[in-house]
C-alpha positions as CSV (number, residue, x, y, z in Angstrom):
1,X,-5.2,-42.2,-47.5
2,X,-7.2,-44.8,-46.0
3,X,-7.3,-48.5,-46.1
4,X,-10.3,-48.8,-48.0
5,X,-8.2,-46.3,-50.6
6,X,-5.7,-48.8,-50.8
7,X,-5.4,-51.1,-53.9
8,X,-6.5,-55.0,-53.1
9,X,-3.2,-56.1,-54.5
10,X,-1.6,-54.1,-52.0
11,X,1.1,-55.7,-50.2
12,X,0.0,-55.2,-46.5
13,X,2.1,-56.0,-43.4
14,X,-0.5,-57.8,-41.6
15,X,-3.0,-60.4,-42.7
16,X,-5.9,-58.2,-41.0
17,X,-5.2,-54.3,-41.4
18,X,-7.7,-53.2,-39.3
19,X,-6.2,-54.8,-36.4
20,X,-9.0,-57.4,-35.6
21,X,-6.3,-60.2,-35.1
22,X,-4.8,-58.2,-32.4
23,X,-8.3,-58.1,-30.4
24,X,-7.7,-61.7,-30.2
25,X,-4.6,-61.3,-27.5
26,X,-7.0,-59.1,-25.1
27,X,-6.2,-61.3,-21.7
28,X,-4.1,-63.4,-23.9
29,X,-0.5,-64.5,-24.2
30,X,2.4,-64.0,-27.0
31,X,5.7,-66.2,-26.7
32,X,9.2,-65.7,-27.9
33,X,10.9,-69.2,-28.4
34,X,14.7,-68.2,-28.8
35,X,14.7,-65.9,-31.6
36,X,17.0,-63.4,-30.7
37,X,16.4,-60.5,-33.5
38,X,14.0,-60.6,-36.4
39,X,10.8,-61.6,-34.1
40,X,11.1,-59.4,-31.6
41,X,11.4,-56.6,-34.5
42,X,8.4,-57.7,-36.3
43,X,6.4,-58.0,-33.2
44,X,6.4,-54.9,-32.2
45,X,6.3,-53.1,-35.4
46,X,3.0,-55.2,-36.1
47,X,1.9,-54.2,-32.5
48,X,2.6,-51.2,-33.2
49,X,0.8,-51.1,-36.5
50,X,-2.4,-52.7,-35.0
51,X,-2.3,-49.9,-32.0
52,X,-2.3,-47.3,-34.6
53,X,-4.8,-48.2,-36.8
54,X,-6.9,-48.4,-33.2
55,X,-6.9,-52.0,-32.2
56,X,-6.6,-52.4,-28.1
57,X,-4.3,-54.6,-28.0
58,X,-3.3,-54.4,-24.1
59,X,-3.3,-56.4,-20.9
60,X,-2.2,-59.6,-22.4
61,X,1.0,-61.8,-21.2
62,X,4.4,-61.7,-22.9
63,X,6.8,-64.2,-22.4
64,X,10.4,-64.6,-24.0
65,X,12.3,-67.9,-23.9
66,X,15.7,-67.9,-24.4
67,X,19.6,-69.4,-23.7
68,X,20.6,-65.8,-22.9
69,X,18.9,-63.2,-22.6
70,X,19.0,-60.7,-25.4
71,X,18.3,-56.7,-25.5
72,X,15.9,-56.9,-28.7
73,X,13.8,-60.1,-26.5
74,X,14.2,-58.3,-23.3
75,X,12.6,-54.6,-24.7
76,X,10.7,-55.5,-27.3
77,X,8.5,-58.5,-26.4
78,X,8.3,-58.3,-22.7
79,X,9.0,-54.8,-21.8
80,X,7.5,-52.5,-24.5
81,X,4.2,-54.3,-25.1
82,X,3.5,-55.1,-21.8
83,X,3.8,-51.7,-20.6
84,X,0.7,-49.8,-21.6
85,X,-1.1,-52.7,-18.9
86,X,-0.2,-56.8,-18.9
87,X,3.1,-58.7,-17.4
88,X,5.9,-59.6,-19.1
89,X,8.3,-62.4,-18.3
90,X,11.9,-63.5,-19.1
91,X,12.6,-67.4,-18.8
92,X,16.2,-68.4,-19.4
93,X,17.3,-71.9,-20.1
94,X,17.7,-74.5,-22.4
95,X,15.3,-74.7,-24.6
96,X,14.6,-78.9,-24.6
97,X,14.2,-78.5,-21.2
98,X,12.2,-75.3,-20.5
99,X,9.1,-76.0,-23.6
100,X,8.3,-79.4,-22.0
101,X,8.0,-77.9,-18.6
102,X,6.4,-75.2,-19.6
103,X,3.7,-77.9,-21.8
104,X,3.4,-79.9,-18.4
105,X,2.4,-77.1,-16.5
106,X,-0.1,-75.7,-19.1
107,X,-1.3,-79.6,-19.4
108,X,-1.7,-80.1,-15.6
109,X,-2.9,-76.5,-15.0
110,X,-0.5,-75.6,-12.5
111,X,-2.3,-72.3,-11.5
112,X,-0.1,-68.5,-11.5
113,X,1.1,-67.7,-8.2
């Protein structure tokens, strides 16, 4: 069956099924603010989705920010994604002091070493 096949009332898991919204990360870069199991889950189930329905959704940045660092975080938003080509990176911290460095450093364009 194909997606055109499907019915418009159809309940789909992502709010563009042919993986267009995914084009949009090419280069870009997807964050992971402290949620330990349901995000990371989703995220790379939708990822995976978008891939398979042919979206090239690779060479972007992944980032997880977190207290401690958790298996689902750790695999599935920086590991897994960022394998097929991109970086992935763990930050651990507390979380009101790690987002406003982060925003400074994205405000004063601190470049990447």
């Amino acid at each position: 069956m194909s997606m055109a096949q499907l019915p418009k009332s159809y309940p789909l898991p992502l709010p563009f099924p042919d993986g267009q919204a995914w084009a949009a990360i090419r280069g870009g870069v997807v964050m992971n603010i402290g949620s330990a199991v349901v995000l990371p889950e989703v995220f790379l189930k939708a990822l995976t989705v978008a891939r398979n329905l042919g979206a090239r959704a690779r060479g972007f940045t992944t980032a997880n920010f977190d207290m401690i660092q958790h298996y689902r975080p750790r695999l599935n938003v920086v590991a897994r994604p960022a394998s097929g080509g991109g970086r992935g990176y763990l930050f651990t911290g507390h979380h009101e002091i790690m987002i406003p460095l982060l925003a400074a450093m994205i405000k004063l364009g601190v470049p990447a070493r």
